[in-house]
C-alpha positions in Angstrom: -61.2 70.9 21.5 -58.4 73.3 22.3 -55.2 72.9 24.2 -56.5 74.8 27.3 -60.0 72.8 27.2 -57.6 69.3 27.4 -55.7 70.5 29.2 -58.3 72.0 31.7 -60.7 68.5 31.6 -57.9 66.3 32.8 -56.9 69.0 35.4 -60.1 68.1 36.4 -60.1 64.6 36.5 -57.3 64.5 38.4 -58.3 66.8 41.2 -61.6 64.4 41.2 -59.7 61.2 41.7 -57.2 62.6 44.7 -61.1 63.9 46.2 -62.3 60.2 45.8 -58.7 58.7 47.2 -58.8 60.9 50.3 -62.5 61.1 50.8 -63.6 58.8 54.2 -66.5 57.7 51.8 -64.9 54.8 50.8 -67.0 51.9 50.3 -67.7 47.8 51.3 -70.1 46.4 49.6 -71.8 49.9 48.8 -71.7 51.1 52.6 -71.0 54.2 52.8 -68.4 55.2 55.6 -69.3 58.9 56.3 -69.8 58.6 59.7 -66.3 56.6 60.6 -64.8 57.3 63.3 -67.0 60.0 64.5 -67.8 60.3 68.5 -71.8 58.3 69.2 -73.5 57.5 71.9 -76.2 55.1 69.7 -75.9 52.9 67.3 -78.3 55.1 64.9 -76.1 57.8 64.5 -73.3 55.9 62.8 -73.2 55.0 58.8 -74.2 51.6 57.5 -72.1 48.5 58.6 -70.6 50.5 61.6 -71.7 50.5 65.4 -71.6 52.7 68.2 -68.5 51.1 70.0 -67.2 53.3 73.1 -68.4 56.2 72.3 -67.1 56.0 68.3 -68.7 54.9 65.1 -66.4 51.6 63.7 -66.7 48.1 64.1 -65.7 45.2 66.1 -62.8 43.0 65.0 -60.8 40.1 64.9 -59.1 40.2 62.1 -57.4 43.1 60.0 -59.1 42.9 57.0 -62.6 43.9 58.6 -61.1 47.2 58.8 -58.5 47.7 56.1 -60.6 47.5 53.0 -63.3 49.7 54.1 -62.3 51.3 57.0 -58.7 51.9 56.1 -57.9 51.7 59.6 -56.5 48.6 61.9 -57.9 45.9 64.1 -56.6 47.2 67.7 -57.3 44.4 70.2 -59.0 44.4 73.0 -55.5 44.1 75.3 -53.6 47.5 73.5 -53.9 50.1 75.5 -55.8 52.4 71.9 -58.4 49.9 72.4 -58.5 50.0 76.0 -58.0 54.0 76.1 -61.3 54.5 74.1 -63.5 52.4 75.7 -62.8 54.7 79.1 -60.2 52.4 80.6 -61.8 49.3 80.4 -61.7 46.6 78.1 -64.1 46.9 74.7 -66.8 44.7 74.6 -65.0 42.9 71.3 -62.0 40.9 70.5 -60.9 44.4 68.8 -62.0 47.4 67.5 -61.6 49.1 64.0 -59.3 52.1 64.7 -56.8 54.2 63.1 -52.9 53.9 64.2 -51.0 57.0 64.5 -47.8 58.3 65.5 -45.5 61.6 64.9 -45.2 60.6 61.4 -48.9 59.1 60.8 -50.9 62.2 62.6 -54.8 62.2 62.9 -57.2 63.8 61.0 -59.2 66.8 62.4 -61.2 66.6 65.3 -59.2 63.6 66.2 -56.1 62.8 68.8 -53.6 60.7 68.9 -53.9 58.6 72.2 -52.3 55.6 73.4 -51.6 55.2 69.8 -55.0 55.3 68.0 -57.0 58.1 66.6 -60.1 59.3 68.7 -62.9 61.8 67.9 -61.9 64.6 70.5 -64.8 65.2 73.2 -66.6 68.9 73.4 -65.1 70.1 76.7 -67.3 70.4 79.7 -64.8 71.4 82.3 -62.4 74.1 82.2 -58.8 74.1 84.1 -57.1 77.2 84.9 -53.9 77.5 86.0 -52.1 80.6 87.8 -48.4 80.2 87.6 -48.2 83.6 89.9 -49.7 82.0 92.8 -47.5 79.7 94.7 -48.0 77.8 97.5 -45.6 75.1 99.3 -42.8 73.7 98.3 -42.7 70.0 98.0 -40.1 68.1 100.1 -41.8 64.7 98.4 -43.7 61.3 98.0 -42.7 58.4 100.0 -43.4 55.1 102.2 -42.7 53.2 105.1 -40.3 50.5 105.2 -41.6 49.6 108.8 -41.1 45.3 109.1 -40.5 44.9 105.2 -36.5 45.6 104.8 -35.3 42.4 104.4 -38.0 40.6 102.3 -37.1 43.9 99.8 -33.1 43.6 99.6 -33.1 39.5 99.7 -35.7 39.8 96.8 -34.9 37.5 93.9 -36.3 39.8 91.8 -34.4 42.5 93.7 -32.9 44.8 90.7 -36.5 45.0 88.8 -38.0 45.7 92.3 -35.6 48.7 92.8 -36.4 49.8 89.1 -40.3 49.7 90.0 -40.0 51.4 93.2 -37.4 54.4 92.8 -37.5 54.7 89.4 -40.6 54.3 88.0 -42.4 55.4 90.9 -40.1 58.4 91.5 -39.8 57.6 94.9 -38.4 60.6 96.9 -38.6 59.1 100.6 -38.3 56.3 102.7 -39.3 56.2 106.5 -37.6 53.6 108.5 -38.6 52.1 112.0 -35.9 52.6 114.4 -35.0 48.9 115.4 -32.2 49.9 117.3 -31.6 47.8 120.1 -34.2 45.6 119.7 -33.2 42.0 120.5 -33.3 39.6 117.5 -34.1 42.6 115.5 -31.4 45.1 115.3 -29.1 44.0 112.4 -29.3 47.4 110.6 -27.4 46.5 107.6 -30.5 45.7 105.3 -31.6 49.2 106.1 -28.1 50.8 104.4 -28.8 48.2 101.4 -31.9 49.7 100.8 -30.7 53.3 100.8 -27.8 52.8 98.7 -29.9 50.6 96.5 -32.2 53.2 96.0 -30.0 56.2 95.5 -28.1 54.4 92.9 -31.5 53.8 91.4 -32.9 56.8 91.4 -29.5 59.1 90.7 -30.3 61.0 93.8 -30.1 61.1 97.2 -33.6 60.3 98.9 -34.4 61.6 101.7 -35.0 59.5 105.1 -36.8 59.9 107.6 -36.5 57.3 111.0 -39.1 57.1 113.7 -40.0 55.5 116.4 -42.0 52.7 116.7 -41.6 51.6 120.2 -37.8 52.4 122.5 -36.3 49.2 123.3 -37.6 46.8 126.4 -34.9 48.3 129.0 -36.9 51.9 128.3 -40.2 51.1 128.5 -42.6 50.6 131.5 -43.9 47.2 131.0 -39.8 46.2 130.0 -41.7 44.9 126.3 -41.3 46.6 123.2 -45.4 45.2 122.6 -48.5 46.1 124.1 -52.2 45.1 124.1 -54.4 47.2 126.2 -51.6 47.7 129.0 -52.8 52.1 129.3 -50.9 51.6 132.7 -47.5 50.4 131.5 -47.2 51.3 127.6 -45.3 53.9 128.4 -42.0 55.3 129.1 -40.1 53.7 132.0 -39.2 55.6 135.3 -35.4 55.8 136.6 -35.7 56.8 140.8 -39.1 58.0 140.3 -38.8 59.9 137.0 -39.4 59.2 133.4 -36.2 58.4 132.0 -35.8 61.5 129.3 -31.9 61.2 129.5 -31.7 57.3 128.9 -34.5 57.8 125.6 -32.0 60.4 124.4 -28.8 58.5 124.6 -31.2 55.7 123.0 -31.6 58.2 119.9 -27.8 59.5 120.2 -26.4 55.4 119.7 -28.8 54.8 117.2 -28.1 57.3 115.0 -24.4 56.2 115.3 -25.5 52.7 115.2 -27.2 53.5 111.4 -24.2 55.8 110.0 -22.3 53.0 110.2 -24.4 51.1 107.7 -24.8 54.0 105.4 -28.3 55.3 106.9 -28.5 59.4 107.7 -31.7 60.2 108.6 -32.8 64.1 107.1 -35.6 63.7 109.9 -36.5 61.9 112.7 -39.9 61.4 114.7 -38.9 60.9 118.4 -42.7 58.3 118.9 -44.6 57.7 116.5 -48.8 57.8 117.4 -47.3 59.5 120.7 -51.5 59.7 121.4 -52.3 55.8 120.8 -52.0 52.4 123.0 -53.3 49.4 121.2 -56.8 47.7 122.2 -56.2 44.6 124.3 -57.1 42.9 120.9 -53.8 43.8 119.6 -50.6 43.4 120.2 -48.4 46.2 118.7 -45.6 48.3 119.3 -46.6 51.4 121.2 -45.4 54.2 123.7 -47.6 56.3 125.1 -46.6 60.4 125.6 -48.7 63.1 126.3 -48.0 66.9 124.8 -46.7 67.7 128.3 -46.0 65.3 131.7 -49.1 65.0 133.3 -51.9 62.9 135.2 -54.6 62.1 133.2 -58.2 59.4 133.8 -57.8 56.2 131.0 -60.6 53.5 131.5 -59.6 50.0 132.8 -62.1 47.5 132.4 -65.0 48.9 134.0 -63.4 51.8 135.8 -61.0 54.5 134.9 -57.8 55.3 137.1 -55.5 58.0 136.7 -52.0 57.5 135.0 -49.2 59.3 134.7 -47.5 60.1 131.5 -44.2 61.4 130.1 -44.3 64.8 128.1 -43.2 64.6 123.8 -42.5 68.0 124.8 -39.7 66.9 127.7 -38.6 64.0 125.6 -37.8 66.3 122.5 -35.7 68.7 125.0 -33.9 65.9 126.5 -32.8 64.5 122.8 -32.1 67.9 121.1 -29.7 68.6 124.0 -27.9 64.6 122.9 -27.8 65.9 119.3 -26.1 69.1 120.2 -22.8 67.4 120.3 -23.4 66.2 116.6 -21.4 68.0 113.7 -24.7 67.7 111.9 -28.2 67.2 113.6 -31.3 65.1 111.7 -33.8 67.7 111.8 -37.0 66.8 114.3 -40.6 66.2 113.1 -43.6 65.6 115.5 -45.7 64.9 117.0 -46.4 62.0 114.4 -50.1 61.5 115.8 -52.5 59.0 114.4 -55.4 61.9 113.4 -54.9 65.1 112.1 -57.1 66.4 114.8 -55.1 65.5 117.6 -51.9 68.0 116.6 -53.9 70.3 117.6 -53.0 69.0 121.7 -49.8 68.6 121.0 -48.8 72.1 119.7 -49.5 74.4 122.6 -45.7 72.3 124.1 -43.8 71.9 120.9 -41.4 74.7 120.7 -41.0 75.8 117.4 -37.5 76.4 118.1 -37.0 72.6 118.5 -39.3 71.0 115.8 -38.2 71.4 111.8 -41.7 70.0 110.7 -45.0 69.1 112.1 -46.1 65.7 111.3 -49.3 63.1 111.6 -51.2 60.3 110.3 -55.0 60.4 108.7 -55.9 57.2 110.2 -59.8 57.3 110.8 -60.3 59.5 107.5 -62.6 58.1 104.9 -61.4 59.3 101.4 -64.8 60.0 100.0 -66.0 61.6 102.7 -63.1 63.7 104.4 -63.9 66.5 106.2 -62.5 69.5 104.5 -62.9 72.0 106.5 -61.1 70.8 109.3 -58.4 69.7 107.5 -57.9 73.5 105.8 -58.3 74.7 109.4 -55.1 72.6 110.5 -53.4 73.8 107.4 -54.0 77.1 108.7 -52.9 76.4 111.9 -49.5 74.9 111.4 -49.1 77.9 108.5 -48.7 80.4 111.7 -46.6 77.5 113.5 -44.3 78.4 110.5 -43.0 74.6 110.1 -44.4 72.6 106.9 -46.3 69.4 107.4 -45.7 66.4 106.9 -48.1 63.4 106.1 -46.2 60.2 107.7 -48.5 57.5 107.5 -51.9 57.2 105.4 -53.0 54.1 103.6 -56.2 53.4 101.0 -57.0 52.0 97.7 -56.0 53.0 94.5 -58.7 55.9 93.9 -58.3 56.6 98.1 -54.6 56.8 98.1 -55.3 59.5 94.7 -57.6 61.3 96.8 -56.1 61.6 100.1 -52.4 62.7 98.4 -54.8 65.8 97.1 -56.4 66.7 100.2 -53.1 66.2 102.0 -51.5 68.5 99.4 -53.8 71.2 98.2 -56.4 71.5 101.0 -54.1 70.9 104.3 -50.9 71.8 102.7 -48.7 69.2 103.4 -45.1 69.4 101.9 -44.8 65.3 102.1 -46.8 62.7 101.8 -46.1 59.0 102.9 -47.7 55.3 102.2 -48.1 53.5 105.2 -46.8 50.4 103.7 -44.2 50.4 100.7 -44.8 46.6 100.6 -47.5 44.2 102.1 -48.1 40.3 101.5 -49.9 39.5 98.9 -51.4 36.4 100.1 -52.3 34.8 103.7 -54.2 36.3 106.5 -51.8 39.9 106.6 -52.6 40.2 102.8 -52.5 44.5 102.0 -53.7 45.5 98.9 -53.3 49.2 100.3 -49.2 48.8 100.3 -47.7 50.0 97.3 -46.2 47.0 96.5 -47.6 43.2 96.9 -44.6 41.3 97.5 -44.3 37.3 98.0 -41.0 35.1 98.4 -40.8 34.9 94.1 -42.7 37.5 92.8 -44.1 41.1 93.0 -47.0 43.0 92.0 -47.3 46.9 91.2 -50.5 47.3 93.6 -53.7 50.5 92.9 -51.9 52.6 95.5 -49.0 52.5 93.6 -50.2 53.8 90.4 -51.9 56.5 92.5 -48.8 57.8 94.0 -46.8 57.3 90.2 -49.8 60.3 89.6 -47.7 62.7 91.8 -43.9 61.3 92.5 -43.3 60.0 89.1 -43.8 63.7 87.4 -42.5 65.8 90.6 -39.4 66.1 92.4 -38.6 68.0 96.0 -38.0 71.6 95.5 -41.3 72.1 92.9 -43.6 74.1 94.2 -47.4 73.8 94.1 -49.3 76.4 92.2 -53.1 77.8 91.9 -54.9 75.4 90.2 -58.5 74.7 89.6 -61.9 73.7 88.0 -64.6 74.9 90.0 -67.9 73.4 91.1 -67.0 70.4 88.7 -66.2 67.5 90.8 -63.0 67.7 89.1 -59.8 67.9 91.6 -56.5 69.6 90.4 -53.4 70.3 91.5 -50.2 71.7 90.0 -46.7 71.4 90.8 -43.6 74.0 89.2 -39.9 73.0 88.9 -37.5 75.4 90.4 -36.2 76.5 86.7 -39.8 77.2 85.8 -39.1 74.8 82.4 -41.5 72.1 83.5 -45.2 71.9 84.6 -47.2 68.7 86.2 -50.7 68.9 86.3 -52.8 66.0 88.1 -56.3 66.1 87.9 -58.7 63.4 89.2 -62.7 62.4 88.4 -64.5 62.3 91.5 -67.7 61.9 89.4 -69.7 58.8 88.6 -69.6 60.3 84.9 -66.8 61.1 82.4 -66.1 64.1 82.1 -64.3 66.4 79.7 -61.6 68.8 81.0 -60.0 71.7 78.5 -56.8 73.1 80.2 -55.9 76.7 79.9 -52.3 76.7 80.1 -50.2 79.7 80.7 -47.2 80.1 78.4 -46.0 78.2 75.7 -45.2 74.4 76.0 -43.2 72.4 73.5 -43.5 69.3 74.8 -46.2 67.0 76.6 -47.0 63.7 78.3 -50.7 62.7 79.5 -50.9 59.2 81.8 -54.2 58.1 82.7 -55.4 55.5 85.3 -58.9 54.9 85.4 -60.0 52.9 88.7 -63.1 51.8 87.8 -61.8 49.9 84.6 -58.5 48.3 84.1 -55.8 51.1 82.4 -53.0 52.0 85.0 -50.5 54.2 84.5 -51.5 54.3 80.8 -48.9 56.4 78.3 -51.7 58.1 76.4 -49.0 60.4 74.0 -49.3 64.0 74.1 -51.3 66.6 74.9 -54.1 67.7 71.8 -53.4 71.0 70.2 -57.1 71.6 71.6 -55.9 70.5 75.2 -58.5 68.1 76.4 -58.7 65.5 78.0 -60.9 62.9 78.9 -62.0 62.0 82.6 -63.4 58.8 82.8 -65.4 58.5 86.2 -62.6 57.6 88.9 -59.6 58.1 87.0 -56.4 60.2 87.5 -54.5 61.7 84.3 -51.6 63.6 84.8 -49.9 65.9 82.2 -46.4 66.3 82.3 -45.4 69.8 80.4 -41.6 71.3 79.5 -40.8 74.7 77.7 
């Protein structure tokens, strides 16, 4: 044998043995791996000694070495969020499952990502995303809640510092909406109300923006001399001074109470004048309600069996009377309304709003159904306050997790809106006013990061005011999507929610070049919430279990 042919044979042997050492073919007990790791949906089309688990050929687990020696990968439990992630955001159906680990320094192998940790066989795309960064839309002014009766049980929190960390700055809280308590006996101590802003401006770094409303003017304004009413159509009203609805003494009310809260550190960017200006509550509640109509006027209401005719004060006289108080201000809240219940009812209330006089138009969704919303309507009303030339403003909407996803959408890219609002930034978490729709659950000791939290996290936590939403779509694929651009143009969001009852598998056509990438994931119908899932795959898809939420968070 010659020096080359030595030479050449263990140049050969060599090359063998790093084939065998990187090959997935290694063996346990003479099963061959082949198939590891590779995306199933039956158990026949994985190897020997593996199963179809979630959608991937491995094995179940409870201990490390049932993957190590053959499967050279690790036993990822059924609690980490790899394990969770794979098996479509709910738990696998196994103390653990065999998976690779990986990392920036441990990458996958082909046709695998990196997510929440673990290597994955990417999924063949079925949905495409495009994106138009040319076509804008509005511009967001942000995501937000009401305070309403909650102040207090907030700033006297014992768990108040990891409270304010959940709420303005994991959340990315942008607003909060106060109920003017102003003169309200036994009520009015407004210094909570400046905690809470300061608390959540040092929290945040920024300055949020505040909005005050209305709930009800104080006893001495109101026709039935209560701040409650239940049923009273008559009297759950504005009160009369010599005959006359008392526009002057509701605007002095407004001028003393912004006074009253810039003393405790509260400047409100925007106030409502009423809120549900178009509501009295049934004579099975008792709430805090003022009735106004667009314009002063006589109009039938039923009582009992009959209907009589009652007289009304005009939002349209009120919000002349109070602009003409805030004229001697240095620096005016700007004035949202009409703050109706319904989308629909702005509609009545626009013909009398001077555009002159109103900053933004504003209302509630109450009455919508989140699976079944009536699109077109909603567009129409998006088109009709586009020619008002005021954005709109979503004040008060509440829903589950998935609910809360899908009305912040409509709201958004359907209708619009430039803000949208929780009805409830906290609620009880136990006893008969239990509300699992607040953002918050919130007890005495202890609070709890609710479903309609992680559904607004989707939007505010990615997104700040001044981004502006652009084209965005994936059409006729049950797949909603919207996109949101900062002002620099350096960073993209991109939040895209599963309508579908399947999972489905979204590829996102990007414009540009992006250098860096987070993807979060909730998925409602399992258990993953706000889920870290690591970047973006160099293929960009993404997987859309049925009900979830992802959002991508993109920078140049």
């Amino acid at each position: 044998m010659t020096a080359r042919q030595f030479l050449n044979g263990v140049l050969t042997l060599l090359v063998g043995a790093l084939l065998l050492g990187c090959s997935p073919k290694a063996t346990e007990d003479g099963d061959s791996q082949t198939n590891w790791l590779e995306a199933c949906r039956e158990d026949s089309k994985c190897a020997s000694g593996t199963k179809c688990l979630c959608g991937v050929c491995t094995r179940s687990c409870s201990a490390a070495s049932t993957c190590s020696n053959a499967l050279q990968g690790s036993c990822v439990r059924a609690n980490e969020a790899g394990a969770i992630a794979q098996c479509g955001g709910s738990p696998p159906p196994a103390p653990g499952l065999c998976l690779p680990r990986c990392d920036a320094e441990n990458p996958c192998g082909k046709g695998q990502a990196c997510v929440a940790g673990t290597c994955s066989p990417l999924p063949v795309a079925s949905v495409e995303v495009n994106v138009d960064i040319e076509t804008r839309h509005q511009d967001l002014v942000g995501f937000g809640a009401s305070v309403a009766y909650g102040e207090g049980q907030i700033t006297a929190h014992p768990q108040q510092a990891s409270l304010y960390q959940a709420i303005f700055a994991d959340l990315g809280l942008d607003l909060l909406r106060f109920r003017n308590r102003f003169a309200h006996a036994g009520d009015d101590d407004l210094t909570t109300a400046g905690e809470l802003v300061a608390a959540g401006n040092a929290t945040s770094g920024r300055a949020l923006g505040i909005f005050l409303s209305s709930w009800s003017p104080p006893p001495a304004l109101k026709a039935n001399s209560a701040l409650l009413c239940s049923g009273n159509v008559q009297t759950c009203t504005l009160a009369k001074t010599n005959g006359v609805f008392d526009y002057a003494g509701l605007a002095d009310h407004w001028l003393a109470s912004l006074a009253a809260y810039a003393k405790v550190g509260l400047v409100p960017d925007y106030v409502g004048i009423q809120n549900n200006p178009n509501w009295i509550p049934s004579s099975a509640e008792t709430l805090e309600a003022c009735r106004f109509l667009p314009a002063e006027g006589t109009v039938s209401v039923p009582v009992g069996p009959t209907t009589v005719k009652v007289t009304y004060p005009g939002l349209a006289e009120a919000q002349t009377a109070t602009l003409a108080a805030f004229s001697t201000l240095a620096n005016r809240p700007k004035l949202l309304a009409p703050e109706t219940s319904d989308f629909g009812s702005v509609a009545d209330y626009l013909p009398s709003l001077d555009p002159a006089k109103t900053d933004a138009l504003a209302h509630q969704l109450y009455g919508v159904n989140p699976a079944a919303v009536d699109l077109d309507a909603l567009a129409a009303m998006g088109k009709l306050v586009s020619q008002y030339g005021r954005p709109v403003f979503v004040t008060e909407m509440q829903a589950d997790g998935f609910g809360t996803a899908l009305m912040i959408h409509y709201a958004t890219v359907v209708e619009g809106a430039a803000a949208y609002l929780q009805a409830a930034l906290t609620g009880p978490v136990s006893g008969p006013l239990t509300n699992t729709q607040a953002l918050v659950g919130i007890d005495q000791a202890t609070f709890r990061l609710q479903d309609p939290y992680h559904a607004m996290r989707h939007f505010a936590g990615h997104t700040d005011p001044g981004w502006t939403r652009i084209e965005a779509a994936a059409a006729n694929s049950g797949l909603l999507v919207s996109a949101w651009l900062s002002p620099s143009g350096q960073d993209l969001t991109l939040v895209l929610i599963n309508t579908r009852t399947v999972e489905l598998s979204a590829q996102l056509k990007l414009p540009g070049e992006w250098s860096t990438s987070d993807v979060t994931r909730s998925v409602f119908s399992g258990v993953e919430r706000s889920t870290a899932l690591g970047a973006l795959s160099g293929q960009g898809v993404l997987r859309m279990p049925p009900e979830s939420v992802v959002t991508v968070a993109l920078s140049r």
